[in-house]
C-alpha positions in Angstrom: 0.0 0.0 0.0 1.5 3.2 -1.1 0.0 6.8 0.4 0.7 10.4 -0.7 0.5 13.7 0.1 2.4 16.6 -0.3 3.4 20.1 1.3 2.9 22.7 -0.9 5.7 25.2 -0.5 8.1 27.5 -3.1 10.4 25.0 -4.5 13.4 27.5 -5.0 16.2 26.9 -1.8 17.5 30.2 -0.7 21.2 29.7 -0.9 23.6 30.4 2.3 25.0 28.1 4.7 22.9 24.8 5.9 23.2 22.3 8.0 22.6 18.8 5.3 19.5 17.0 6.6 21.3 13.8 6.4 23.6 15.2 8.7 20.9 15.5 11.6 21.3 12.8 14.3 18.3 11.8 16.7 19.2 9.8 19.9 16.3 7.7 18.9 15.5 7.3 15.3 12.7 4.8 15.3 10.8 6.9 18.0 8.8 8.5 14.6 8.8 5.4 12.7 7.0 2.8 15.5 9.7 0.3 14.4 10.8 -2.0 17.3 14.7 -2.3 17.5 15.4 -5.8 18.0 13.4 -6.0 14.9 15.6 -4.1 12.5 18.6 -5.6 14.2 16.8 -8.7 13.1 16.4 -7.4 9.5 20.3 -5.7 9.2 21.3 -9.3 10.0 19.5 -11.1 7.8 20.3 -8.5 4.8 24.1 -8.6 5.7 23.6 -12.8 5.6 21.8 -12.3 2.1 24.4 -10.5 0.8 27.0 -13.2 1.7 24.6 -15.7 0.5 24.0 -14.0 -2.9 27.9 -13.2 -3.4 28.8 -17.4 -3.0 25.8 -18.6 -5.2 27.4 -17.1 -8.0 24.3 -15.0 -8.8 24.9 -13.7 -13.2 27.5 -11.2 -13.0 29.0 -11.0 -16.6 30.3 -7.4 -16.4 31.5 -8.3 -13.2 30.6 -5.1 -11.7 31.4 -3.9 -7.7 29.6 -1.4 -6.9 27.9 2.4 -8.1 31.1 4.9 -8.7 28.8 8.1 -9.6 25.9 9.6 -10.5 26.1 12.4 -13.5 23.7 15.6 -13.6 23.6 18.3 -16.0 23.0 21.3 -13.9 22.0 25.1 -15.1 24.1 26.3 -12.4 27.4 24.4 -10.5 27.4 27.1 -8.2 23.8 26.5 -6.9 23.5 22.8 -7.5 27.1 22.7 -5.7 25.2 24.6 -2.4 21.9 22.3 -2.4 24.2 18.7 -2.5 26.8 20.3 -0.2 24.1 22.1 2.1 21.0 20.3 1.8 22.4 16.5 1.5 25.9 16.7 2.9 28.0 15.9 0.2 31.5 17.2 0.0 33.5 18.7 -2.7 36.4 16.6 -4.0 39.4 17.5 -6.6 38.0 17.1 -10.3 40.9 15.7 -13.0 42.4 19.1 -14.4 42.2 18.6 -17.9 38.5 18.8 -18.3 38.3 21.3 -21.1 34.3 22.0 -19.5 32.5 23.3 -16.5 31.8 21.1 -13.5 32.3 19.8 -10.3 32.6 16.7 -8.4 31.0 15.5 -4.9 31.6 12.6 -2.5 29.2 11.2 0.0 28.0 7.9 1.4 29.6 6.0 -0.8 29.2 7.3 -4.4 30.2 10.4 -6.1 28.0 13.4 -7.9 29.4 14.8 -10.9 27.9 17.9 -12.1 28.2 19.5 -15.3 26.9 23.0 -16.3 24.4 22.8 -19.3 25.9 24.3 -22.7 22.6 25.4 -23.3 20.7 25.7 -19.9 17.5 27.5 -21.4 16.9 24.1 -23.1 17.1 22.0 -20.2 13.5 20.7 -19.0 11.5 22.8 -16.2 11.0 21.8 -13.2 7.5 19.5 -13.0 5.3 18.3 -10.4 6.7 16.1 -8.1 6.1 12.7 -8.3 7.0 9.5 -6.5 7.2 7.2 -9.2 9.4 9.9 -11.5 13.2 9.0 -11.4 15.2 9.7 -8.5 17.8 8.3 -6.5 17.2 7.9 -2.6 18.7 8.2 0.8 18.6 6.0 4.0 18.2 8.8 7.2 18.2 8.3 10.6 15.2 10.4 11.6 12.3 10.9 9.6 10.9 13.9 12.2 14.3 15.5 11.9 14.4 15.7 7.6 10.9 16.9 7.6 11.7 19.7 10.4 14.8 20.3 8.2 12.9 20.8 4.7 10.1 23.2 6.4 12.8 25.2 7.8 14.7 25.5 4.5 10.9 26.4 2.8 11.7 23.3 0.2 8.6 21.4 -1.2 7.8 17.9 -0.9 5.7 15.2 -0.9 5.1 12.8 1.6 4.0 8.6 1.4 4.3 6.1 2.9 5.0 2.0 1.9 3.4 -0.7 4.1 4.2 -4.7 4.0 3.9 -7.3 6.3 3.5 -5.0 9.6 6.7 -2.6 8.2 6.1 1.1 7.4 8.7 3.0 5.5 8.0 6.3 5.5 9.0 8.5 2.0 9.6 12.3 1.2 10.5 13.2 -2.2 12.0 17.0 -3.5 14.1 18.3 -6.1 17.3 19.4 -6.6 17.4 23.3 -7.8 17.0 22.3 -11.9 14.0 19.1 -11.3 16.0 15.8 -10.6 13.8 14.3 -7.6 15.6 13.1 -4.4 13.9 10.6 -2.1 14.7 10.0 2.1 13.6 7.3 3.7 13.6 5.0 6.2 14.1 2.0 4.3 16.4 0.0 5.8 13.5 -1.1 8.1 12.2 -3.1 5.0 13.8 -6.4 4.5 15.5 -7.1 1.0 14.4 -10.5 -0.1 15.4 -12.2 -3.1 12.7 -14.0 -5.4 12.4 -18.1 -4.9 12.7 -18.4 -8.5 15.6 -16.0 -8.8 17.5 -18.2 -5.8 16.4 -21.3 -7.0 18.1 -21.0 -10.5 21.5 -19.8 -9.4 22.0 -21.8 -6.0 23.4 -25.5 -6.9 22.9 -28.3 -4.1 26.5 -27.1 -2.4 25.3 -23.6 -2.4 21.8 -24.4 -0.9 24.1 -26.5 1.7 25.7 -23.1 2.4 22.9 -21.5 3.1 21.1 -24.0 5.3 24.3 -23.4 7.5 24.0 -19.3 7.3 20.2 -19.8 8.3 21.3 -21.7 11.8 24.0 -19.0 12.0 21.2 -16.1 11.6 19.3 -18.1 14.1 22.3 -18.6 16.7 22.4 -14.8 16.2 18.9 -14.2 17.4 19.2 -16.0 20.0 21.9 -13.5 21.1 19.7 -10.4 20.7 
């Protein structure tokens, strides 16, 4: 089940010195999201299992890829797209190779890069539209719900609210954009579990691989019991 609603507020960020909302902490971050504790302990176990799991089935790899380097964005403006990743979402700014013959600039932050480069022709570049969930974005893990949404009110940025429910779990979703329309997302969605399909597992786990994952089971369960 998927809810929205929205805040409707002037989308243009006042530039300046911010604090980056996924820089807020909160002493208790599931005190807004009615998540029990033991149970995402529960979850970040099983997902750091899965991903064991999935690396020794030998799940189809054929680029063999590692992991996401950076995400490009044509910008209208470094300087202001610079201030809203830097200010707004924390990033930091990091050297840029020297013999790019055109404007940009690069930023660093939880574990991938943003590359920004100015528009040749900004007047060209789409407007800004209505905000929309299922548009495409990319999206942040946060620690406190309460805290981003106090921190987007304060910095007079529209969003839009909505919220994900499965199996007794709620993630709770904002959504905003960057200063030229590319739609970020926070969340709390770590709380989710990340389970693979049967059919998916089934075809790339052999006999000695299911095995292996019978034992990481009573190892997940040993763990529980620990809890």
């Amino acid at each position: 089940m998927v809810k929205f609603s929205s805040k409707t507020k002037d989308m243009d960020l006042p530039l300046g010195e911010k604090k980056g909302i996924l820089d807020s902490h909160c002493t208790d971050r599931n005190q807004t999201t009615g998540v029990n504790t033991d149970m995402i302990k529960v979850i970040r176990i099983e997902q750091k299992i899965f991903c064991l799991t999935m690396k020794d089935t030998s799940v189809e790899n054929p680029l063999r890829l590692q992991s996401v380097n950076h995400i490009s964005l044509i910008c209208r403006s470094v300087e202001e797209s610079m201030d809203f990743y830097q200010n707004v979402l924390g990033f930091f700014p990091i050297r840029r190779p020297g013999s790019f013959d055109f404007d940009g600039a690069w930023l660093f932050g939880y574990g991938i890069g943003i590359h920004l480069l100015e528009a040749e022709n900004p007047e060209k570049l789409p407007k800004k539209k209505e905000i929309n969930p299922k548009d495409n974005h990319i999206s942040f893990q946060c620690e406190s719900m309460g805290a981003v949404e106090k921190k987007l009110k304060e910095m007079d940025i529209a969003y839009v609210r909505a919220t994900v429910e499965e199996g007794g779990i709620q993630v709770d979703q904002l959504f905003f954009h960057d200063p030229d329309g590319f739609m970020i997302e926070i969340c709390n969605c770590d709380s989710l579990p990340v389970i693979p399909l049967v059919g998916e597992v089934a075809r790339t786990c052999s006999l000695v691989n299911l095995e292996k994952m019978q034992n990481q089971q009573q190892q997940i369960q040993n763990m529980l019991q620990q809890l």
